[in-house]
C-alpha positions in Angstrom: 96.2 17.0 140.7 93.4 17.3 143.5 95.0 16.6 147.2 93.2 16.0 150.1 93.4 18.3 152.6 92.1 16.2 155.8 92.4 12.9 156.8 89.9 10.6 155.2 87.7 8.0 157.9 89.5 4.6 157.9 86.0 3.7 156.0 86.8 5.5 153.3 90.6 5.6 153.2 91.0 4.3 149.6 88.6 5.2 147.6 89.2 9.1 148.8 93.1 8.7 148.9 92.6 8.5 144.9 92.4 11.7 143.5 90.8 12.1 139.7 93.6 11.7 137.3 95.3 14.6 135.3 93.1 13.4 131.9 90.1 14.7 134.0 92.2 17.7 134.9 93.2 18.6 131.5 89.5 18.1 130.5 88.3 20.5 133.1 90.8 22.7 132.8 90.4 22.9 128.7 86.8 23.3 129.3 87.2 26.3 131.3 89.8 27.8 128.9 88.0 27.3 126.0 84.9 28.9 126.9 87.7 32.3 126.9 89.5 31.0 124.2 87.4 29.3 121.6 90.1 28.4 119.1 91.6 26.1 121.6 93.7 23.3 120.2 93.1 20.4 122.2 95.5 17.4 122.1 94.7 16.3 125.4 91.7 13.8 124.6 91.4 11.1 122.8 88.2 11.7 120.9 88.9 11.3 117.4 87.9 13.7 114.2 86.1 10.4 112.6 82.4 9.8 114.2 81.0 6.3 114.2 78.9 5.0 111.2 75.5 6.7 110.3 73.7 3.1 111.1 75.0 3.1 114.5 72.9 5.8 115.6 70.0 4.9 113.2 69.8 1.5 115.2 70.3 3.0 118.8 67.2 5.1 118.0 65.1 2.6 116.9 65.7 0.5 119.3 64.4 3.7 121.9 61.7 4.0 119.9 60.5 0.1 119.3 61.1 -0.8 123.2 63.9 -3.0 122.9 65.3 -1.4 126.0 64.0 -4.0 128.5 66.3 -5.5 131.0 68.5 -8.6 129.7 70.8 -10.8 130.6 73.8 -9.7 133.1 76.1 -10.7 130.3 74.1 -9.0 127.3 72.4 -9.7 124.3 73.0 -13.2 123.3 72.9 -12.3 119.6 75.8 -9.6 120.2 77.8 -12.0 122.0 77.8 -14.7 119.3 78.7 -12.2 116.3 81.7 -11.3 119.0 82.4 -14.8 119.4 82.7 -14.6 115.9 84.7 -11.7 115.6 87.3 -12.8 118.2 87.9 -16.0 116.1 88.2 -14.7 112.8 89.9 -10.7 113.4 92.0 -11.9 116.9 92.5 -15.8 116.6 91.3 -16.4 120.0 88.8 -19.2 121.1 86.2 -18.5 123.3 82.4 -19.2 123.9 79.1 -16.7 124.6 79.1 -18.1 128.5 82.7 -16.5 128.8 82.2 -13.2 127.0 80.9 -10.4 128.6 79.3 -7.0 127.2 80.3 -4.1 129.6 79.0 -0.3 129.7 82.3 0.9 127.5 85.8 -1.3 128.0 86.6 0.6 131.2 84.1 -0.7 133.3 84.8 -4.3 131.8 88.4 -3.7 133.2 86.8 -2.4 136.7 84.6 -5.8 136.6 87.6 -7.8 135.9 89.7 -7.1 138.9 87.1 -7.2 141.1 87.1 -10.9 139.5 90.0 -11.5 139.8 91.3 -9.9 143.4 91.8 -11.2 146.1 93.2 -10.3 149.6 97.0 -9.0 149.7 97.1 -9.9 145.9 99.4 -8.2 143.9 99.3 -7.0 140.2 101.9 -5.8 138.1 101.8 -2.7 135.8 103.8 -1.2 133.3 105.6 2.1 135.0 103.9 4.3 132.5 100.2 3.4 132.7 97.1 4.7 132.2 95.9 6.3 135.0 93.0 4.9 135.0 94.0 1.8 135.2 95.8 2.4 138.4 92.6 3.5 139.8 91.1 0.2 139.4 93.4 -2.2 140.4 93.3 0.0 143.8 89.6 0.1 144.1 89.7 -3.9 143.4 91.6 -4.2 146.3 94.8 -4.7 144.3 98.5 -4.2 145.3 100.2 -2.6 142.3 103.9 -3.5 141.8 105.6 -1.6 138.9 107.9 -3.1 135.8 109.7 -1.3 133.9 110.0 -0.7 130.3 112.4 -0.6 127.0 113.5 2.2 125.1 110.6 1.4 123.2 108.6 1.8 125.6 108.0 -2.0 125.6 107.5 -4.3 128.8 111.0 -5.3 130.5 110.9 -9.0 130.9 113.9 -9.3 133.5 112.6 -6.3 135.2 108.6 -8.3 135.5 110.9 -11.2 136.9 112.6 -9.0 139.5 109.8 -7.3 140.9 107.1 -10.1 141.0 106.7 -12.2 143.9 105.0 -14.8 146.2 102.0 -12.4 146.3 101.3 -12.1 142.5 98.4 -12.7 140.9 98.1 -11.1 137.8 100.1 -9.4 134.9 98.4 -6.2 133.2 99.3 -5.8 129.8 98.5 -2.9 126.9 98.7 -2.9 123.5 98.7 -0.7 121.2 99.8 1.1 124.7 98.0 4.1 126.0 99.9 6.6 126.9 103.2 5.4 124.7 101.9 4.1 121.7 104.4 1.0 122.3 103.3 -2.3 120.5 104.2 -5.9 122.2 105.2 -8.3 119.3 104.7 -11.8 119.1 108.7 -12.8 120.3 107.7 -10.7 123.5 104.4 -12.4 123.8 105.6 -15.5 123.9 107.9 -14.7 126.8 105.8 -12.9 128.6 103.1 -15.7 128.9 105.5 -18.4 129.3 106.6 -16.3 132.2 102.5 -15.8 133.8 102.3 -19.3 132.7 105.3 -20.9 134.8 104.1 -18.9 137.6 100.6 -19.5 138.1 99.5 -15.8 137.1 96.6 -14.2 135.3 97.1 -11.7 132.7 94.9 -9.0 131.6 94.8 -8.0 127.5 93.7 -4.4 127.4 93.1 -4.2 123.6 91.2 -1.0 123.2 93.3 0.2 120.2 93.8 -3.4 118.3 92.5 -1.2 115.3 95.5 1.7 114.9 98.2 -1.1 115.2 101.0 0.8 112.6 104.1 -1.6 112.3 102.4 -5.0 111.8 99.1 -6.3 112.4 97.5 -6.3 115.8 98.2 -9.9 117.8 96.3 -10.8 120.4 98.5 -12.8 123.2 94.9 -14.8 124.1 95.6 -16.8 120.5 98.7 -18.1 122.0 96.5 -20.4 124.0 93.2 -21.4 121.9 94.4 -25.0 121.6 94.4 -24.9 125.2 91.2 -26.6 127.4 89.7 -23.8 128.9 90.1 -24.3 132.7 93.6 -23.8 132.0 93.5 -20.6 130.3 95.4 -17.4 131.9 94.5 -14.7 129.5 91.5 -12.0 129.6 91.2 -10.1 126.8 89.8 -6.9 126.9 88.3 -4.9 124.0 85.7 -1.9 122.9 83.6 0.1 120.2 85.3 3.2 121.5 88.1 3.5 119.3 88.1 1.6 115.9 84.2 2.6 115.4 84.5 6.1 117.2 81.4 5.1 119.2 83.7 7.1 122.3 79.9 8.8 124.2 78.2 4.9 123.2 79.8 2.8 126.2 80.2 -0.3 124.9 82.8 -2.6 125.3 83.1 -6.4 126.6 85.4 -8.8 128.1 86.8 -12.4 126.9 87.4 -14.1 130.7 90.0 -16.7 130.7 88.4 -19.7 133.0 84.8 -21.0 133.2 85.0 -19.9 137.0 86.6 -16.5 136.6 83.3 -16.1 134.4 81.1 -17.3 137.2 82.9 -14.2 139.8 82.3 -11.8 136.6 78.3 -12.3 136.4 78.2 -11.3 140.3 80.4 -8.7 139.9 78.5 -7.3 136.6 75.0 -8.1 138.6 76.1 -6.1 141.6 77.1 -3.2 139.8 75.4 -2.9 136.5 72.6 -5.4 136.2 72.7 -5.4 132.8 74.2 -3.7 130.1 71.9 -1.0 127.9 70.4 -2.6 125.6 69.7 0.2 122.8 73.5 0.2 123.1 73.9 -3.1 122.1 71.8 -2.9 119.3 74.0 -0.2 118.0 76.5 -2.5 118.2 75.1 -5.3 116.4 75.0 -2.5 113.1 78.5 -1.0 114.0 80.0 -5.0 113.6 77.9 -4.5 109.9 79.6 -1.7 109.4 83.1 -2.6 110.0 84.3 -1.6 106.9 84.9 1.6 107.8 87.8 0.6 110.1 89.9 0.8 107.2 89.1 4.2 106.9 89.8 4.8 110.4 93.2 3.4 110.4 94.6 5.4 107.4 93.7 7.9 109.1 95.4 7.8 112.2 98.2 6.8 110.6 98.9 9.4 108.7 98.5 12.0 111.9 100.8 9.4 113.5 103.6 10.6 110.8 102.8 14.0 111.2 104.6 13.3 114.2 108.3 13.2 112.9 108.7 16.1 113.9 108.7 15.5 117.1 111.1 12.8 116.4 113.7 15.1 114.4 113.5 17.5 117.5 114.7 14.4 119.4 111.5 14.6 121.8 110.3 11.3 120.5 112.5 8.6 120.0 110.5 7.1 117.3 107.1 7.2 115.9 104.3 5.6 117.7 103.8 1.5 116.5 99.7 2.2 117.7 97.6 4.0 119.2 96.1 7.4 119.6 98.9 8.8 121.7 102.3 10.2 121.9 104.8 10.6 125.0 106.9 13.6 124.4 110.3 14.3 126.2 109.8 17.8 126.7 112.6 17.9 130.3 115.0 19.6 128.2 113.0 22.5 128.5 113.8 22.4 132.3 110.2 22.3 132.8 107.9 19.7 134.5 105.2 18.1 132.3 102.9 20.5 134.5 104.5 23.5 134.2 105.3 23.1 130.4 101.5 22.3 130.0 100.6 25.0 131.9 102.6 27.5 129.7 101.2 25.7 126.3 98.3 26.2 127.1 98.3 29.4 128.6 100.6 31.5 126.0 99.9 29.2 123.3 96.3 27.6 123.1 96.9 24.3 123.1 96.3 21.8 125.7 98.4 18.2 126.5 98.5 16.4 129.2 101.0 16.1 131.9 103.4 12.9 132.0 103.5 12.8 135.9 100.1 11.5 136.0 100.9 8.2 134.2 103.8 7.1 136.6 102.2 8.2 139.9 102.9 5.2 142.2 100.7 5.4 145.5 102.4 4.8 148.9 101.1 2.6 151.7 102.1 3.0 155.5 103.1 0.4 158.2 99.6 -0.5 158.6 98.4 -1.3 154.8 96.6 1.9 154.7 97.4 3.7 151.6 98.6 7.1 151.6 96.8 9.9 149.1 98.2 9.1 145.5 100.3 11.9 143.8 101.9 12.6 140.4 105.1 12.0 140.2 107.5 9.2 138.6 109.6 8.4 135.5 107.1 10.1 133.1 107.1 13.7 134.9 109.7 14.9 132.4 106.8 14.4 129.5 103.7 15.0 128.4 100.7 12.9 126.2 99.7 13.9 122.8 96.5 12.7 121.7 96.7 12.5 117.7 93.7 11.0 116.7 92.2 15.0 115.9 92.2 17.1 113.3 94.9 17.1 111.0 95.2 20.5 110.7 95.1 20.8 114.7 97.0 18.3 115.6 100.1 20.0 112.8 99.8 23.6 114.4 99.6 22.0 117.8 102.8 20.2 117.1 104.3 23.3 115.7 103.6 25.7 118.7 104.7 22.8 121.0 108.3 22.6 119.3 108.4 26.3 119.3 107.5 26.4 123.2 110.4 23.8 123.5 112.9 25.8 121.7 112.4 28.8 123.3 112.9 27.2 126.6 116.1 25.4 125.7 117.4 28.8 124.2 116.5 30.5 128.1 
């Protein structure tokens, strides 16, 4: 992980106290590898071996070429955000309107628009203790205080832990699933705690649904549906979704935002004005033919799902305690090796040409002194004893990745 090496002016203390996260790292450092070792096996990025529809790109060109690349509306296309309109209803069961949905330049920067909406000063958010890294990132630029909870043995949110660590400063409750890094699914019982519980308190939740598609144990549930019947300026619950995963349309950026309140939308158009304008419009377009072309989702999810039990190997080597319920990603236990998630990626990829990526990265917890000022962020935490598994690749890959990985373990253990 980068470090700083000086003390950054007061002016910048938090943006440059947050070093890129070890996805970036592994990226770099497998692009540099690679360009020695060309049959690299990379399970460290979650692009998958399925590309998006051949209409997609058909559409994004003509667009180009016909000029419908003009500036438009802060919150994009109005035709795009009625077929999503639609598409929440039917797929997710959740009730919105085209004045609260929002098209964003991929889901990420709908997430980064979203807390800027939502924060406010000395607010605090809570996060699972194995997050996406990039998520922490946000909720710090925001302005956010992140507070950790604790999960299951299924990787799963805690509910008596969320009660434990919350407090008077509180404002919102992120939650993720299908779960990058884990893979963990939230059923409905769970949902139904967990927003009585942001409910009674006054909170805000945030719904990053990015893989509602590769949902393996049930069908995907969105906790927004658990309050359609409810008027909207009593709502708690911003849903968060993109084209990234289901429709491969990873390089596209497109993604968008269901807010919660008629005013949390009003803070969203300034934020999306002040930092995007307006969303790309040949995009969009694309868009409008990947939602015709959503039968190939089907597709997609077989797929996945039958890398995701490739896995079980993993399992019967005890480094993961069950298959994944969703997702694109794995956490293996590899600390039996005696090895740090860095160190044992290191070595993979190194000896063995093939490249995960580090666990520590998605439990760093940043420190903040006396004076509020936070400290530079390092890796560290519950997940340093493990590293991520992207297998949403090539089947053949991602086998003989899993195969050199075990081997790598054993030979460890046997040291």
């Amino acid at each position: 992980m980068n470090q700083m090496t000086q003390t950054a002016p007061p002016w910048f203390a938090r943006a440059s106290a947050i070093p890129s996260s070890w996805l970036y790292e592994s990226f770099r450092l497998a692009n540099e590898r690679e360009r020695e070792r060309p049959g690299l096996i990379k399970l460290h990025v979650g692009e998958p071996a399925f590309g998006p529809p051949d209409s997609v790109a058909k559409e994004f060109a003509a667009a180009a070429v016909e000029g419908r690349a003009r500036y438009i509306d802060v919150q994009g296309l109005m035709e795009l955000r009625e077929r999503l309109v639609d598409k929440l209803d039917t797929v997710n069961h959740i009730d919105t309107e085209p004045s609260r949905l929002f098209v964003s330049p991929g889901s990420c920067q709908g997430l980064s628009s979203l807390m800027r909406s939502l924060a406010d000063s000395g607010a605090e958010i809570l996060l699972p203790e194995i997050h996406w890294p990039v998520h922490l990132q946000q909720v710090l630029l925001a302005g956010f205080r992140p507070v950790f909870y604790k999960l299951d043995e299924h990787f799963a949110p805690d509910p008596e832990s969320i009660r434990q660590v919350a407090g008077p400063a509180t404002r919102v409750l992120l939650l993720n699933t299908p779960s990058n890094p884990t893979g963990a699914v939230i059923g409905l019982p769970l949902q139904r705690t967990l927003y009585e519980m942001a409910d009674e308190h006054g909170w805000q939740i945030i719904s990053d649904e990015a893989y509602e598609d590769f949902a393996f144990s049930g069908p995907h549930l969105s906790i927004a549906a658990l309050e359609r019947d409810r008027p909207a300026p009593e709502r708690i619950v911003n849903s968060v979704f993109t084209f990234s995963k289901g429709l491969a349309m990873t390089g596209y950026r497109l993604g968008y935002v269901a807010v919660s309140r008629p005013g949390t939308a009003t803070a969203m158009r300034t934020v999306q004005e002040s930092c995007i304008i307006a969303p790309s419009a040949p995009v969009q377009y694309a868009g409008l033919a990947a939602l015709d072309a959503s039968g190939a989702l089907a597709g997609n999810h077989d797929f996945v799902r039958g890398n995701r039990d490739a896995l079980s190997p993993l399992v019967d080597e005890g480094l993961l305690p069950a298959l994944p319920g969703g997702g694109w990603y794995a956490m293996a236990d590899i600390s039996s090796t005696g090895l740090t998630g860095e160190e044992f990626s290191a070595e993979l990829m190194l000896h063995h040409d093939v490249v995960v990526v580090p666990g520590s990265g998605f439990s760093a917890r940043p420190e903040f002194a006396p004076d509020g000022s936070m400290r530079p962020l390092k890796p560290g935490g519950v997940a340093s004893g493990m590293v991520r598994i992207a297998f949403c690749v090539d089947r053949g890959q991602l086998t003989t990745g899993v195969e050199r990985l075990i081997g790598l373990v054993r030979e460890k253990r046997e040291q």
